[in-house]
SEGULO-55553 format. One record per residue: z, x, y of N, C-alpha, C in turn; residue number from 1. Coordinates in Angstrom, 3 decimals, padded with zeros to 6 digits, always signed. Each point is the difference from the previous one (the first is absolute). Example, Ala and Ser with C-alpha at 12.3 -4.5 7.8 and 13.67 -1.06 7.14 Angstrom:
<node><n_pz>+007.800</n_pz><n_px>+013.190</n_px><n_py>-005.690</n_py><ca_pz>+000.000</ca_pz><ca_px>-000.890</ca_px><ca_py>+001.190</ca_py><c_pz>+000.000</c_pz><c_px>+000.900</c_px><c_py>+001.200</c_py><i>1</i></node>
<node><n_pz>-000.720</n_pz><n_px>-000.350</n_px><n_py>+001.050</n_py><ca_pz>+000.060</ca_pz><ca_px>+000.820</ca_px><ca_py>+001.190</ca_py><c_pz>+000.730</c_pz><c_px>-000.770</c_px><c_py>+001.090</c_py><i>2</i></node>
END
This chain:
<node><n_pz>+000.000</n_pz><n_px>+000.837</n_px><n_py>-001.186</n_py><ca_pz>+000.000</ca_pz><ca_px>-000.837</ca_px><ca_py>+001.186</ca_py><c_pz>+000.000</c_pz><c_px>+000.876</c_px><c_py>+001.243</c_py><i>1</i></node>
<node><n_pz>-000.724</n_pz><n_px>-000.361</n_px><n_py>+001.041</n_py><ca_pz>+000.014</ca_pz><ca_px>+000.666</ca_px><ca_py>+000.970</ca_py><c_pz>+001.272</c_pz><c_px>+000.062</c_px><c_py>+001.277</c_py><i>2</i></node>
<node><n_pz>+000.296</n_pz><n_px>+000.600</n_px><n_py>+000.265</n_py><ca_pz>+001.221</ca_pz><ca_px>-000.236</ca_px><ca_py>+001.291</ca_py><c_pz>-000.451</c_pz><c_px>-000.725</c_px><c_py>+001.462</c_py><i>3</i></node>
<node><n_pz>+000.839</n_pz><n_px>-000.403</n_px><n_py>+000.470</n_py><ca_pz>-000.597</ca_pz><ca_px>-000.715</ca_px><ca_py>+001.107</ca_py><c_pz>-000.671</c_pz><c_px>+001.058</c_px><c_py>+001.112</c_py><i>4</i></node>
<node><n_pz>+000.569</n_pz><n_px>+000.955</n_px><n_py>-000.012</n_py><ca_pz>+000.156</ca_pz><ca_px>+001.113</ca_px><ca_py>+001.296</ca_py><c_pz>-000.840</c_pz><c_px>+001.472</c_px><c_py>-000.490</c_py><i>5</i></node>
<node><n_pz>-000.518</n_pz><n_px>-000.045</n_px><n_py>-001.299</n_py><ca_pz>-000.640</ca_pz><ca_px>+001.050</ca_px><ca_py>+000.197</ca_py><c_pz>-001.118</c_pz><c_px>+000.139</c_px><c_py>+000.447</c_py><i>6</i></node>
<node><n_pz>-000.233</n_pz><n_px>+001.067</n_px><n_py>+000.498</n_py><ca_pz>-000.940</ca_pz><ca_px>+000.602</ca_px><ca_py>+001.055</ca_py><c_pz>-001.375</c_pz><c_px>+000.821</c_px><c_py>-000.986</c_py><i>7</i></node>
<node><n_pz>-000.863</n_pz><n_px>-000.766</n_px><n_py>+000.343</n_py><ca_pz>-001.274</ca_pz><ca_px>+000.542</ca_px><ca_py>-000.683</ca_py><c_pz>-001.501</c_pz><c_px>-000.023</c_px><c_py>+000.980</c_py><i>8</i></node>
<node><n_pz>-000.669</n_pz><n_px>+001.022</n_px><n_py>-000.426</n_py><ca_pz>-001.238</ca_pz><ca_px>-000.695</ca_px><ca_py>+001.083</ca_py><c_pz>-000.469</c_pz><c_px>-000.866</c_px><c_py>-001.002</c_py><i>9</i></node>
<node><n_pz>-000.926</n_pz><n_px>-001.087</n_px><n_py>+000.956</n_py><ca_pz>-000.534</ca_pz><ca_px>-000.818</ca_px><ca_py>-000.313</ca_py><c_pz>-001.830</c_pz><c_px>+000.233</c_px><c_py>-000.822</c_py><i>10</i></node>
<node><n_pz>+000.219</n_pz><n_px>-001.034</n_px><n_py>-000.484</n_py><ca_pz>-001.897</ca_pz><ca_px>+000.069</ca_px><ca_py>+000.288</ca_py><c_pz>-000.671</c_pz><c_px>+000.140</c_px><c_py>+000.823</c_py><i>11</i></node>
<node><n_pz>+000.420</n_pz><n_px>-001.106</n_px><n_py>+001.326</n_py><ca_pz>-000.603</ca_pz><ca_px>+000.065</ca_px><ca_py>+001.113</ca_py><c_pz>+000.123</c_pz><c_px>+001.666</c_px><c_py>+000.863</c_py><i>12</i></node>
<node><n_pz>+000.896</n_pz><n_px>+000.662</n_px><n_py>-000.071</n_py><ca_pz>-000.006</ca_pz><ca_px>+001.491</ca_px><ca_py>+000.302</ca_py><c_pz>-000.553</c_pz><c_px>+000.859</c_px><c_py>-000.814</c_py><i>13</i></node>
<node><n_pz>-000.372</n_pz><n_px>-000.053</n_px><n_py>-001.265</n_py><ca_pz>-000.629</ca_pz><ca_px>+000.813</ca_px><ca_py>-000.682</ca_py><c_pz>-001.637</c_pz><c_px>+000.094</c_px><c_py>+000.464</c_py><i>14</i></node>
<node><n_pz>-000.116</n_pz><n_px>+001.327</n_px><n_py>-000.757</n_py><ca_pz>-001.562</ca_pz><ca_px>+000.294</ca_px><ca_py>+000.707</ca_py><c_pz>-001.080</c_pz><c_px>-001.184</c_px><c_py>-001.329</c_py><i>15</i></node>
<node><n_pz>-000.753</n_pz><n_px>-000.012</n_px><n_py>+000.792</n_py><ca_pz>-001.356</ca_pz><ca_px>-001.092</ca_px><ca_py>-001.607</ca_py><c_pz>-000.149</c_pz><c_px>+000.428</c_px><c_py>-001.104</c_py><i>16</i></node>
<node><n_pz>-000.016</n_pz><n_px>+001.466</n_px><n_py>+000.155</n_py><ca_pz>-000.406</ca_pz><ca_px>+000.510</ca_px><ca_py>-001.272</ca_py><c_pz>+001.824</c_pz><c_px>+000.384</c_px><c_py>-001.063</c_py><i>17</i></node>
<node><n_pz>+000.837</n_pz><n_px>-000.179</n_px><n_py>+000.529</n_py><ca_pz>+001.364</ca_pz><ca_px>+000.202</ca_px><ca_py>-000.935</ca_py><c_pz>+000.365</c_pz><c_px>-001.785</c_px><c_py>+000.021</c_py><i>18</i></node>
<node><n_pz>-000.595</n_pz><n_px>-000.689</n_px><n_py>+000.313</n_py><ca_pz>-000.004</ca_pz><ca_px>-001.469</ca_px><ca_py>-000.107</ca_py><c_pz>-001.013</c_pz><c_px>-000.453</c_px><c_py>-001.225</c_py><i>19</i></node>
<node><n_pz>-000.996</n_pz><n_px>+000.824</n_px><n_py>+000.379</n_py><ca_pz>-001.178</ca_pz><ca_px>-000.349</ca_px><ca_py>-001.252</ca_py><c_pz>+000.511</c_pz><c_px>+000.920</c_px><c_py>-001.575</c_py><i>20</i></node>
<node><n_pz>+000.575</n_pz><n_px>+000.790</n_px><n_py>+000.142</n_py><ca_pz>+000.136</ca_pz><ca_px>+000.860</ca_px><ca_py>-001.083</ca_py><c_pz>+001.540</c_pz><c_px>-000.727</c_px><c_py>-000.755</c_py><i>21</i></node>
<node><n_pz>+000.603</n_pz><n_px>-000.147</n_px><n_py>+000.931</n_py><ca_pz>+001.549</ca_pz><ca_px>-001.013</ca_px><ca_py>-000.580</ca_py><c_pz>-000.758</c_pz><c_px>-000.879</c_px><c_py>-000.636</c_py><i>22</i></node>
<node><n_pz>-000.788</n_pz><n_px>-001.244</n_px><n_py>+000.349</n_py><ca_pz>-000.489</ca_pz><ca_px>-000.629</ca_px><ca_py>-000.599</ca_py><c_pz>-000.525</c_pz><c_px>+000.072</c_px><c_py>-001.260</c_py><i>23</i></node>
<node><n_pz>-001.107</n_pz><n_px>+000.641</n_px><n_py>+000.200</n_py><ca_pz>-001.067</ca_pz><ca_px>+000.714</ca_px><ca_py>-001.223</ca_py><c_pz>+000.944</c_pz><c_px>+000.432</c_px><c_py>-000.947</c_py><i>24</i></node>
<node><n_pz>+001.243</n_pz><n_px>+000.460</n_px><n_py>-000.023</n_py><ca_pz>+000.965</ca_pz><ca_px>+000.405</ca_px><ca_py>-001.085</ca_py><c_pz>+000.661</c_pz><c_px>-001.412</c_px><c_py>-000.904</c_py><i>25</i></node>
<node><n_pz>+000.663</n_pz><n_px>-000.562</n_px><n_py>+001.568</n_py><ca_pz>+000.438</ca_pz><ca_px>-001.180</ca_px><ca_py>-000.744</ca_py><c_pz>-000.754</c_pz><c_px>-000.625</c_px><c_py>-001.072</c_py><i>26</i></node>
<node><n_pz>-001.240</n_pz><n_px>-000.340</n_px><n_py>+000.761</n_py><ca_pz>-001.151</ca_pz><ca_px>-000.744</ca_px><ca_py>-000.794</ca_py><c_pz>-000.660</c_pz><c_px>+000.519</c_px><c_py>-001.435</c_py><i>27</i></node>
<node><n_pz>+000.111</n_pz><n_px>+001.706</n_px><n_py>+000.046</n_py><ca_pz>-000.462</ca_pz><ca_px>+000.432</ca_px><ca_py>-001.555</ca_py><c_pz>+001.218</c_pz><c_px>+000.062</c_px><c_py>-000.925</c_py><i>28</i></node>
<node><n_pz>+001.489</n_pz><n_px>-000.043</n_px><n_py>+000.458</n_py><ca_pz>+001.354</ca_pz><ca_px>-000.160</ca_px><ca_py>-000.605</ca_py><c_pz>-000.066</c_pz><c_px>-001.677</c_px><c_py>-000.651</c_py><i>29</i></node>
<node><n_pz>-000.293</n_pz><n_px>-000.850</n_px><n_py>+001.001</n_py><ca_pz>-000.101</ca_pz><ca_px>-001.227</ca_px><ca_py>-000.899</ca_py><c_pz>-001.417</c_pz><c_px>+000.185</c_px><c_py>-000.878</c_py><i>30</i></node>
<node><n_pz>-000.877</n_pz><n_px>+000.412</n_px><n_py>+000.047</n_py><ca_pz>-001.282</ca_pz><ca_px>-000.100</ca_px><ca_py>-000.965</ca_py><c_pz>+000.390</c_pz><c_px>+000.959</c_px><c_py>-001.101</c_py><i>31</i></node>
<node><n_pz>+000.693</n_pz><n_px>+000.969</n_px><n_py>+000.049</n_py><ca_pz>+000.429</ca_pz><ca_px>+000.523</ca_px><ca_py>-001.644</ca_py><c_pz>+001.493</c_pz><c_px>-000.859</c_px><c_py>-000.384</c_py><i>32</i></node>
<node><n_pz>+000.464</n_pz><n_px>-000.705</n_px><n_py>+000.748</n_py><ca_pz>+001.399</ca_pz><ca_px>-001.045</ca_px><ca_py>-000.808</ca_py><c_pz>-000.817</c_pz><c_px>-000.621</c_px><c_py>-000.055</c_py><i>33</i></node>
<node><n_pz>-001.009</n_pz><n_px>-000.949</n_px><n_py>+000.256</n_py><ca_pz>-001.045</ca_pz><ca_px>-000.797</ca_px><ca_py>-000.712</ca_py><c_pz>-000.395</c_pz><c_px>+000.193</c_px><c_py>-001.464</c_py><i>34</i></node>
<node><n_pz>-000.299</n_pz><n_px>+001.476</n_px><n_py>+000.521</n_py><ca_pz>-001.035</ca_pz><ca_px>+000.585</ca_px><ca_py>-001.473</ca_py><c_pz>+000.683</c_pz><c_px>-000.299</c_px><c_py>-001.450</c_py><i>35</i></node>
<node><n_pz>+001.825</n_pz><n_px>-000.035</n_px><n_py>+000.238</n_py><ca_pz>+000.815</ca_pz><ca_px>-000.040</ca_px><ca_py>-001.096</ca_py><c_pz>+000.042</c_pz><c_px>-000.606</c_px><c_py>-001.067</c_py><i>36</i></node>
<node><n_pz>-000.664</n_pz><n_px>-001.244</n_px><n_py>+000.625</n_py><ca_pz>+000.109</ca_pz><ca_px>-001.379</ca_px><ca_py>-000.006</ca_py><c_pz>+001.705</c_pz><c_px>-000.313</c_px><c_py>-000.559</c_py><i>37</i></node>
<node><n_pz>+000.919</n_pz><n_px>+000.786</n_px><n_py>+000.286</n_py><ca_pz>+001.580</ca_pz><ca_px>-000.201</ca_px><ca_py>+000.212</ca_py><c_pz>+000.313</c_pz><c_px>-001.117</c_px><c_py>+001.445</c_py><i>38</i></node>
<node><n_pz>+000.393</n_pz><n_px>-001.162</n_px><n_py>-000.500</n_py><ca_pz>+000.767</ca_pz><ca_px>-001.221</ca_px><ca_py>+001.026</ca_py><c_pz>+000.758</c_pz><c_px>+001.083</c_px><c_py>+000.755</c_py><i>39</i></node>
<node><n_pz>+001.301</n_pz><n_px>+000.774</n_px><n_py>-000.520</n_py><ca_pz>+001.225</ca_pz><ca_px>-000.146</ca_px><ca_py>+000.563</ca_py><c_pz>-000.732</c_pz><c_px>+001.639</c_px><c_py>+001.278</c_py><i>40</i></node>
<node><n_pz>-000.489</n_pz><n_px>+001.047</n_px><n_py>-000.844</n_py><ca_pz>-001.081</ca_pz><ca_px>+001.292</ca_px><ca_py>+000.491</ca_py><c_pz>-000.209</c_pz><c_px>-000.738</c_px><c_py>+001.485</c_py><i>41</i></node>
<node><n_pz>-000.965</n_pz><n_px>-000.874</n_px><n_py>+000.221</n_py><ca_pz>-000.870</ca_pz><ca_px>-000.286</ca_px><ca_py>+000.988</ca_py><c_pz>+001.082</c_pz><c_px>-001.067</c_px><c_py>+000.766</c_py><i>42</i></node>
<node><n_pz>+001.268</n_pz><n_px>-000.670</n_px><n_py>-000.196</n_py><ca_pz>+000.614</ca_pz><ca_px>-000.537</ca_px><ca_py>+001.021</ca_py><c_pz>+000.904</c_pz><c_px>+001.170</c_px><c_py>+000.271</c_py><i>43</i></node>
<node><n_pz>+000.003</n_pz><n_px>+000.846</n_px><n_py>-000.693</n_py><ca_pz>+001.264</ca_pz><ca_px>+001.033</ca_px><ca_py>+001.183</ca_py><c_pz>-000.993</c_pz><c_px>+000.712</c_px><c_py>+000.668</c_py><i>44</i></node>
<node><n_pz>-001.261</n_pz><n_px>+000.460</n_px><n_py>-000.508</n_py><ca_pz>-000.844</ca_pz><ca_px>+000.660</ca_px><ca_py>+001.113</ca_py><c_pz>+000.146</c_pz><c_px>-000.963</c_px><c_py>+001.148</c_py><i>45</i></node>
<node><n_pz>-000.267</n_pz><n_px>-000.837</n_px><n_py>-000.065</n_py><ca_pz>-000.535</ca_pz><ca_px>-001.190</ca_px><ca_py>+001.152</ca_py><c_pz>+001.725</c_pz><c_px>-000.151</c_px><c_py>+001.081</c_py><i>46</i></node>
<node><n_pz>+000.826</n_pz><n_px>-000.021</n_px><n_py>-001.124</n_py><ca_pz>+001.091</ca_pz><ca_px>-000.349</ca_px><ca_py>+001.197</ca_py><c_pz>-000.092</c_pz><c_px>+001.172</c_px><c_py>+000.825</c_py><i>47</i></node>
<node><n_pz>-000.167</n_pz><n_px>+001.628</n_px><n_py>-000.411</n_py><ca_pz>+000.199</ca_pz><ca_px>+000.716</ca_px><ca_py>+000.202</ca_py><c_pz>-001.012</c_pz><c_px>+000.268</c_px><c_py>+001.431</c_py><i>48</i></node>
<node><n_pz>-001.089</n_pz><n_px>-000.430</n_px><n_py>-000.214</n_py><ca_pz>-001.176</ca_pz><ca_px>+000.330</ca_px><ca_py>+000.902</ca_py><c_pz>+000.766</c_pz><c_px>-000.493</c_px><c_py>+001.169</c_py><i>49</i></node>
<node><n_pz>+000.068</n_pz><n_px>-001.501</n_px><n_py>-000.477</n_py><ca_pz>+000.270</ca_pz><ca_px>-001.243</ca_px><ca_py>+001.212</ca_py><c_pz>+001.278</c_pz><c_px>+000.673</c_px><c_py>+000.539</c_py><i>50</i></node>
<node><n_pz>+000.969</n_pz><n_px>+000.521</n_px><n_py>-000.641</n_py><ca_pz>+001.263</ca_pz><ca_px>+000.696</ca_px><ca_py>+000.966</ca_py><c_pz>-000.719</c_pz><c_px>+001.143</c_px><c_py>+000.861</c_py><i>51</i></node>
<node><n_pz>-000.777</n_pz><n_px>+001.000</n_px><n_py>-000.355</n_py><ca_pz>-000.331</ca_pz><ca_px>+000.841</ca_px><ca_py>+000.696</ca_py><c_pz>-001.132</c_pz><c_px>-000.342</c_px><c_py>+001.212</c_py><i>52</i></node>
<node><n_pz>-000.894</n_pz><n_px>-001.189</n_px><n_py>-000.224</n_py><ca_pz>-000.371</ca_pz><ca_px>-000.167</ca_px><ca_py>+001.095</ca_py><c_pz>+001.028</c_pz><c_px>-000.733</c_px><c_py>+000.971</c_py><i>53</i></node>
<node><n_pz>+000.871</n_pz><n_px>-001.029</n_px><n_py>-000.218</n_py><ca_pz>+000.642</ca_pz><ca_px>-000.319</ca_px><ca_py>+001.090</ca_py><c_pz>+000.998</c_pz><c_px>+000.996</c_px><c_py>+000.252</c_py><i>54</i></node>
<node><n_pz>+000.354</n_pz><n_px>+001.153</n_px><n_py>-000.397</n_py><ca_pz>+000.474</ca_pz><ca_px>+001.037</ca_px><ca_py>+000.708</ca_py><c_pz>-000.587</c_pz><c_px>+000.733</c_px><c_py>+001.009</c_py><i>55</i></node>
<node><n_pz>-001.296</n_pz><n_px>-000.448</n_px><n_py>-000.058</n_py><ca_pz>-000.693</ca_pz><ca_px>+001.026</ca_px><ca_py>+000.924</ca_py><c_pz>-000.316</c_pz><c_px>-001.678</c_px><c_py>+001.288</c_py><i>56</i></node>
<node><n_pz>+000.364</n_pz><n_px>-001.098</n_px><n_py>-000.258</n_py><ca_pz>-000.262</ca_pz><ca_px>-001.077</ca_px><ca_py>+001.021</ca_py><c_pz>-000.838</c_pz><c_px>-000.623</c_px><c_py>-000.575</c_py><i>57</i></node>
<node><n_pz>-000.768</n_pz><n_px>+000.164</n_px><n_py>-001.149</n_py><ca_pz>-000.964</ca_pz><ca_px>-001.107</ca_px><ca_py>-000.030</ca_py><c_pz>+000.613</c_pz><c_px>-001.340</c_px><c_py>-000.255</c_py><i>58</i></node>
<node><n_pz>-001.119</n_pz><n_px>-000.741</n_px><n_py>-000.874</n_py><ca_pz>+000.790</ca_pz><ca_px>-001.420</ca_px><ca_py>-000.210</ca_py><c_pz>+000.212</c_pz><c_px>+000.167</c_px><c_py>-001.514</c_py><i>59</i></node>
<node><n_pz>-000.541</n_pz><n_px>+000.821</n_px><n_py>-000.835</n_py><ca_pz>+000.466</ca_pz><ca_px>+000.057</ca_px><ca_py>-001.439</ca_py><c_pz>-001.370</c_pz><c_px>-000.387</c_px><c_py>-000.690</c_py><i>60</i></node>
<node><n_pz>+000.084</n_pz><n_px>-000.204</n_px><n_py>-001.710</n_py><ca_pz>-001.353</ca_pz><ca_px>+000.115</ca_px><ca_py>-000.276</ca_py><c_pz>+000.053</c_pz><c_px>-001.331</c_px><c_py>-000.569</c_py><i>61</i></node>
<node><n_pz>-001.336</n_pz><n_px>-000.527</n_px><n_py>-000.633</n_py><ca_pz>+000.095</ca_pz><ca_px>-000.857</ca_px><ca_py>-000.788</ca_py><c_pz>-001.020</c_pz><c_px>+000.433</c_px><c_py>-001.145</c_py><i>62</i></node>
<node><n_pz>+000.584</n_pz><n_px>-000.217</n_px><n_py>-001.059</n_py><ca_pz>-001.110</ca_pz><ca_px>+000.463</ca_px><ca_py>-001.299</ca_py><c_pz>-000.337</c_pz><c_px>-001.013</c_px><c_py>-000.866</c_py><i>63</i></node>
<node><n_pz>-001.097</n_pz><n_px>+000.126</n_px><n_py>+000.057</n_py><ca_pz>-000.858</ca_pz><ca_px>-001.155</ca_px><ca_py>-001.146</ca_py><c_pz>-000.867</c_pz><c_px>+001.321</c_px><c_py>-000.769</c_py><i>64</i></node>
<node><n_pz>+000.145</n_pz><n_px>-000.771</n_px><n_py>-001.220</n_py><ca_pz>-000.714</ca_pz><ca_px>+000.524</ca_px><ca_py>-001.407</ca_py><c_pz>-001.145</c_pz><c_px>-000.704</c_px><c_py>-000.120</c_py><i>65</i></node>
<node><n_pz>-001.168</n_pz><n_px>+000.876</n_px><n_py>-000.456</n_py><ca_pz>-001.108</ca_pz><ca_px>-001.301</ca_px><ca_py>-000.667</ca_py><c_pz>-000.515</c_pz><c_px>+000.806</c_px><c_py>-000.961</c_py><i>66</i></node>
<node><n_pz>+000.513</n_pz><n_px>-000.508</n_px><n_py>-001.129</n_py><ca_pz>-000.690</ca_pz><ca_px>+000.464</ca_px><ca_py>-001.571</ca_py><c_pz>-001.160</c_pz><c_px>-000.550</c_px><c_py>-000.390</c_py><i>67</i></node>
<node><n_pz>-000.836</n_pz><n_px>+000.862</n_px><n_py>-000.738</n_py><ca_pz>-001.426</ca_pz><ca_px>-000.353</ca_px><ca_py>-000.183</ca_py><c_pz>+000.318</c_pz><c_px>+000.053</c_px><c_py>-001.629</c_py><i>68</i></node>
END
């Protein structure tokens, strides 16, 4: 859980390209907990993402699966 008072830069202060690369991580971290096909694997990735982006200010993630 995050604290009320800690001090982090934001997204909005980060430069585009350490905004685009945070991302691009998050996003290939959930595509190999995907790959597992492990339920419990891919919801702690996901809580995990979603805590670390709203640490940095975002709004958090939302993940949808689509199996072929």
């Amino acid at each position: 859980m995050i604290e009320p008072d800690f001090k982090t830069l934001s997204l909005r202060q980060m430069h585009p390209m350490q905004v685009q690369a945070l991302l691009k991580f998050v996003g290939e971290a959930l595509n190999l907990a995907a790959l597992t096909n492990d339920k419990e694997i891919l919801e702690e990735t996901e809580a995990e993402a979603d805590e670390l982006i709203r640490l940095f200010g975002g709004n958090g993630i939302k993940l949808t699966v689509n199996s072929y």
